[in-house]
Residue frames as qw, qx, qy, qz and C-alpha x, y, z in Angstrom:
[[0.403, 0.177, -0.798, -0.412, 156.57, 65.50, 102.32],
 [0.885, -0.144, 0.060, -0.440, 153.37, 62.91, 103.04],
 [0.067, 0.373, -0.924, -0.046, 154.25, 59.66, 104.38],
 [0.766, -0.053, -0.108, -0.632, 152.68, 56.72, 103.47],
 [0.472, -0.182, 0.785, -0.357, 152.38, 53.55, 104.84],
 [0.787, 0.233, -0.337, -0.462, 151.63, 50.79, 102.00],
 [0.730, -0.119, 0.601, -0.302, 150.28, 47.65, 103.49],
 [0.757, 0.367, 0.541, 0.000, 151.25, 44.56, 100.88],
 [0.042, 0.836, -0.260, -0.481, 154.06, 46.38, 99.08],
 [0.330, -0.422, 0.811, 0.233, 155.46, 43.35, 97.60],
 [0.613, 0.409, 0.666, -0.121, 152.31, 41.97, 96.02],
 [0.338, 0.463, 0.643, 0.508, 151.04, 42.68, 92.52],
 [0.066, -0.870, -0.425, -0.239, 149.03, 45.31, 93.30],
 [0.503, -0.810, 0.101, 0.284, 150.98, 46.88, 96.37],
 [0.531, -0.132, 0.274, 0.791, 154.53, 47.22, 94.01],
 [0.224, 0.552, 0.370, 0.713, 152.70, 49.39, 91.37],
 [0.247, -0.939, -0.193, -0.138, 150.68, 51.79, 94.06],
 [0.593, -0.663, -0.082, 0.450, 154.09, 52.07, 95.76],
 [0.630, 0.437, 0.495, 0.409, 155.75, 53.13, 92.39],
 [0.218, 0.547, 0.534, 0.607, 153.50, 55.37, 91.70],
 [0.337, -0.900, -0.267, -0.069, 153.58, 57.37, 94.74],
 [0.668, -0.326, 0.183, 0.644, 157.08, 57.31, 94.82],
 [0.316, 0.331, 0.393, 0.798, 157.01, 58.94, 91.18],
 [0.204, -0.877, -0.362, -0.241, 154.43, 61.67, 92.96],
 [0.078, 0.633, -0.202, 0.743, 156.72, 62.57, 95.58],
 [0.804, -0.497, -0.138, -0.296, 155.38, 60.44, 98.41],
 [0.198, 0.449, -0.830, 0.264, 157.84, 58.74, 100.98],
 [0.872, -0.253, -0.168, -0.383, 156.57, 55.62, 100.96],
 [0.356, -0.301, 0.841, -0.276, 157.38, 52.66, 104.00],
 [0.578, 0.089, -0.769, -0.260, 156.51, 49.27, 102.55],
 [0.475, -0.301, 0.712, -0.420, 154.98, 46.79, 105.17],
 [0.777, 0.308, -0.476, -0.273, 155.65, 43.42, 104.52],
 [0.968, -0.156, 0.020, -0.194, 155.29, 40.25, 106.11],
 [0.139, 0.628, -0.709, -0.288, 158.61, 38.97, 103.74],
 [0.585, -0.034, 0.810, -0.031, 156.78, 36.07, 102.59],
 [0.544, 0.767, 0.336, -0.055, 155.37, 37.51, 99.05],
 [0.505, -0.558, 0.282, 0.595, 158.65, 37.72, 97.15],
 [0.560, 0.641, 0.418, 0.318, 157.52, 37.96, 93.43],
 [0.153, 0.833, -0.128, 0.515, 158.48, 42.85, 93.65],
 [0.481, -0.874, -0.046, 0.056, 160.34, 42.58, 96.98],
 [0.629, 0.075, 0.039, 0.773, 163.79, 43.42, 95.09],
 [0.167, -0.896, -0.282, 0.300, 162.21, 46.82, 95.54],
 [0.715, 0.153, 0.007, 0.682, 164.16, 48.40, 92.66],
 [0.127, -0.921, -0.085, -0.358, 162.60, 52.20, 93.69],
 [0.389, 0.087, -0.523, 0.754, 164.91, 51.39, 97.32],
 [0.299, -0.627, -0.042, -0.718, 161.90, 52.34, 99.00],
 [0.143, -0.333, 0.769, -0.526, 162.37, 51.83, 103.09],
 [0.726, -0.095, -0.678, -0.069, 160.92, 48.43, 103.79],
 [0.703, -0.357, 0.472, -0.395, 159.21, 47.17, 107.56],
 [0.436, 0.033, -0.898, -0.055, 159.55, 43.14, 108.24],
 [0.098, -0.055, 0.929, -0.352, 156.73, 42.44, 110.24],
 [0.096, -0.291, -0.816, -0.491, 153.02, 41.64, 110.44],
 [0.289, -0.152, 0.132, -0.936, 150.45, 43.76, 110.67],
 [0.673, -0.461, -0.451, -0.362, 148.22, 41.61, 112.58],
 [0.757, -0.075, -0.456, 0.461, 151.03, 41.58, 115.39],
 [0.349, -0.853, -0.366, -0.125, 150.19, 44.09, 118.18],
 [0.476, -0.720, 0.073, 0.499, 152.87, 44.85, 119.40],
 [0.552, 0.204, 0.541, 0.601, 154.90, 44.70, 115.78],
 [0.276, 0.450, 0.390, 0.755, 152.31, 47.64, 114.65],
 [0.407, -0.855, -0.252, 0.200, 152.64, 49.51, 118.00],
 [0.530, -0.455, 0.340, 0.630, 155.90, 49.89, 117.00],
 [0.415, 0.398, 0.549, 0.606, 155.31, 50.32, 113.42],
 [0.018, -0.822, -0.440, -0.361, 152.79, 53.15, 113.92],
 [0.345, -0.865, -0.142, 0.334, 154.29, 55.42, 116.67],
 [0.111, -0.035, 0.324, 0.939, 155.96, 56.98, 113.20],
 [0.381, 0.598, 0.500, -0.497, 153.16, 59.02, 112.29],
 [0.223, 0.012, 0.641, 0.735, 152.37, 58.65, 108.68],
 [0.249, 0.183, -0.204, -0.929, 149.76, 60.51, 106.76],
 [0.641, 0.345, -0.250, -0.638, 148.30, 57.79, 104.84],
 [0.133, -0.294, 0.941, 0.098, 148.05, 54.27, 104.91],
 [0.713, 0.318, -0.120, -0.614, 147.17, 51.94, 102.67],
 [0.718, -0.178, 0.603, -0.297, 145.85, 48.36, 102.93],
 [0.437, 0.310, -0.595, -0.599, 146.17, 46.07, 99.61],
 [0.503, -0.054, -0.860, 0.062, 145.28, 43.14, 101.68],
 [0.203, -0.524, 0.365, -0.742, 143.12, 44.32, 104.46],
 [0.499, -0.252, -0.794, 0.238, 141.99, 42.22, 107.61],
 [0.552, -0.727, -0.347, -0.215, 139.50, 42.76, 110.44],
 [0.575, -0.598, -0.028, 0.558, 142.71, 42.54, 113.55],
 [0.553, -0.075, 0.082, 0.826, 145.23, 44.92, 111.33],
 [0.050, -0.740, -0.283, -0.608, 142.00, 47.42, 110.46],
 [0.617, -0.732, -0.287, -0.032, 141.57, 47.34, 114.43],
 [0.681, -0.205, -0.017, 0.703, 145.74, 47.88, 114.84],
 [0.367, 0.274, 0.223, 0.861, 145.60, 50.76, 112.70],
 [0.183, -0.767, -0.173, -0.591, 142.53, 52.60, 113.92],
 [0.705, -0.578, -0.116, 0.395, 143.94, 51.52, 117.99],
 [0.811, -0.187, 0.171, 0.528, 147.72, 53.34, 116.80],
 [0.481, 0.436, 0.361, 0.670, 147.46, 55.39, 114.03],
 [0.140, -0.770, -0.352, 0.514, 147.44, 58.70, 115.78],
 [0.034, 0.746, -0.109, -0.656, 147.19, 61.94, 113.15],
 [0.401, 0.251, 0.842, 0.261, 146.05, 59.57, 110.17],
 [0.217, 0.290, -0.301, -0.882, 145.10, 61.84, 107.17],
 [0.623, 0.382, -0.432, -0.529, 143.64, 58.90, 105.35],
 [0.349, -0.346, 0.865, 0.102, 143.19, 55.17, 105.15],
 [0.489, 0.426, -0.535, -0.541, 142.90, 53.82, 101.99],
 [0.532, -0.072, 0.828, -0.160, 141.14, 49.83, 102.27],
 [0.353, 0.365, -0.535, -0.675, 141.60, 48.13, 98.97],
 [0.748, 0.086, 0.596, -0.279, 138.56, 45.25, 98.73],
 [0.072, 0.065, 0.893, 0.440, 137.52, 43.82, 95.52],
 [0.484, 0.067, 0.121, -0.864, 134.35, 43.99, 93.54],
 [0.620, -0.014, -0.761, -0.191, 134.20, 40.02, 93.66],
 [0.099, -0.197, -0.851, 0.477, 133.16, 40.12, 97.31],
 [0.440, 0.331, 0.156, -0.820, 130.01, 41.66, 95.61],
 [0.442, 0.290, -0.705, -0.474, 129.33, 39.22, 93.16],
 [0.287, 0.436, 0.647, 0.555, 126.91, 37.98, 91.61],
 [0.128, 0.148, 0.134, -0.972, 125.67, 41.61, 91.03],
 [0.373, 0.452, 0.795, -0.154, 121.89, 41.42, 90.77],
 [0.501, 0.818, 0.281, 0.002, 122.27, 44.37, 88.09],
 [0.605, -0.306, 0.232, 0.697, 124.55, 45.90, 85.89],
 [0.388, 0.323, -0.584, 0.636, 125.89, 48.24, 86.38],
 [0.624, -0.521, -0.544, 0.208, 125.95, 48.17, 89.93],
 [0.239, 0.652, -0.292, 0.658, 126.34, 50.19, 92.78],
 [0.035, 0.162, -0.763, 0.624, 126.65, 50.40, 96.39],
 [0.519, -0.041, 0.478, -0.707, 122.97, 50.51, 96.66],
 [0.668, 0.080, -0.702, -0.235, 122.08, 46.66, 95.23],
 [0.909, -0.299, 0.166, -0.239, 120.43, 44.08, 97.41],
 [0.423, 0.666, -0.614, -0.007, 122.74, 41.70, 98.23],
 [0.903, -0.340, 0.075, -0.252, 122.60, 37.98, 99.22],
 [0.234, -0.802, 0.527, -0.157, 126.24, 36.84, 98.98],
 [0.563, 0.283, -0.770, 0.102, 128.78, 34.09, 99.21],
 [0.816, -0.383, -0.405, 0.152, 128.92, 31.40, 101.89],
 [0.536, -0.779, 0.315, -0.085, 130.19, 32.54, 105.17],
 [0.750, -0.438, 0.429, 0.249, 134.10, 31.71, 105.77],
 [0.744, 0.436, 0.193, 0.469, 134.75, 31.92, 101.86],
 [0.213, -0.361, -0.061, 0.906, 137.81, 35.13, 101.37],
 [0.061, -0.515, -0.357, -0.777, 135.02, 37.18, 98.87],
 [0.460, -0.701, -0.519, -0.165, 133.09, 37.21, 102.12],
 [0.657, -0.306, -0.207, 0.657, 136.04, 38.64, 104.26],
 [0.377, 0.314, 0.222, 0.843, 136.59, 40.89, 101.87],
 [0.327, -0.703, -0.369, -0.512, 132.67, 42.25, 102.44],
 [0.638, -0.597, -0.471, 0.122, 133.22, 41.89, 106.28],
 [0.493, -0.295, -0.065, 0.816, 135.95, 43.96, 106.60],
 [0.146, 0.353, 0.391, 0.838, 134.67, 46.18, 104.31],
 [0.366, -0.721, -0.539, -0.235, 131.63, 46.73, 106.25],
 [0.582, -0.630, -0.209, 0.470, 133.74, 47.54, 109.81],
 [0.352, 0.094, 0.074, 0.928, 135.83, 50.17, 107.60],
 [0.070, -0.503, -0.379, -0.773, 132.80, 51.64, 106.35],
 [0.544, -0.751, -0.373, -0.021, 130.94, 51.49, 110.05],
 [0.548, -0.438, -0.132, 0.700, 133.96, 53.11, 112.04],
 [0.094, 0.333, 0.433, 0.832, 133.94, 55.93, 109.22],
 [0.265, -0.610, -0.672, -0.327, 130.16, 56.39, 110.21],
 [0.541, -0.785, -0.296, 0.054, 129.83, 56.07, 113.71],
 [0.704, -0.603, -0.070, 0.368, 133.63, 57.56, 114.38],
 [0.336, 0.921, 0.035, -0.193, 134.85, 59.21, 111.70],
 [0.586, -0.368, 0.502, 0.519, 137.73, 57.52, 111.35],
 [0.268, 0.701, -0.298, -0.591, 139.21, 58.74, 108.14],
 [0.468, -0.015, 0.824, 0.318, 138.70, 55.46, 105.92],
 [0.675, 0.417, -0.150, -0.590, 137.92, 55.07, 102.35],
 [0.687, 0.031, 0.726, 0.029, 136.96, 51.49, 100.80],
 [0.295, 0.536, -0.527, -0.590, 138.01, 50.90, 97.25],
 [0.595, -0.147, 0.786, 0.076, 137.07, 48.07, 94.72],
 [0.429, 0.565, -0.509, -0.487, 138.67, 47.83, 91.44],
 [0.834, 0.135, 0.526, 0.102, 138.27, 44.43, 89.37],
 [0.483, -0.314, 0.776, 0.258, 139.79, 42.23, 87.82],
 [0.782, 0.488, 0.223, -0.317, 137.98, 41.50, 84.02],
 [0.265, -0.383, 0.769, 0.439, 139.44, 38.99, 81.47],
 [0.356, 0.348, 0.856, 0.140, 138.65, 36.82, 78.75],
 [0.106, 0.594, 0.652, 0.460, 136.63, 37.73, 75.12],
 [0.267, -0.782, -0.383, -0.413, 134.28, 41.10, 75.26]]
């Protein structure tokens, strides 16, 4: 059986992917912080970390289970660096951005190839892009096994 490793299990986003790999057949490990309590009654009973994956030692320890897959709903620049440092015999990492750290799109529809002049430095749509970039550059130059998702968010009228 694949194990995965879902970063941000507790969130919106991170309860349904865990779910739904559970219902696949996955054996998923939650990491979680335990500060995002809205899904962390965890009614699946799926096995649950407490610590934080920006904490070096925390996801020395975390990682030296070797899990197939792991996936970020909340990724960061130190916990990308934790995971490619640790993650020894990684199938897959799965880094979920946002297509609001692309926005405004200068057409639509967009894709990856659009100019792009961007939000203000320090704002989190920019993070979003920064990290994104370092996934996609390690990939490149190192093959690290990443893929960068970004699904939105659309409301309102039309």
């Amino acid at each position: 059986m694949a194990k995965v490793l879902l970063m941000g299990g507790t969130g919106w986003l991170g309860h349904l992917v865990g779910a739904a790999l559970s219902r696949g057949g996955y054996e998923v490990t939650i990491l979680s912080r335990g500060k995002k309590m809205e899904f962390a009654e965890n009614p699946l009973g799926l096995r649950t970390i407490c610590a934080d994956k920006s904490d070096e030692a925390a996801m020395k320890e975390v990682l030296s289970t070797r899990y197939h897959y792991i996936i970020d709903t909340v990724p960061k620049t130190d916990s990308l660096e934790l995971v490619r440092k640790y993650a020894t015999g990684l199938t897959h990492y799965v880094h979920c951005s946002s297509t609001g750290g692309y926005a405004p799109l200068p057409f639509v529809p967009c894709d990856e190839t659009a100019p792009y002049g961007g939000f203000r430095k320090g704002t989190g749509w920019a993070g979003k892009r920064e990290v994104d970039a370092l996934a996609l550059d390690y990939f490149h130059r190192e093959g690290f096994p990443a893929t960068v998702i970004r699904p939105c968010y659309i409301t309102g009228p039309g």
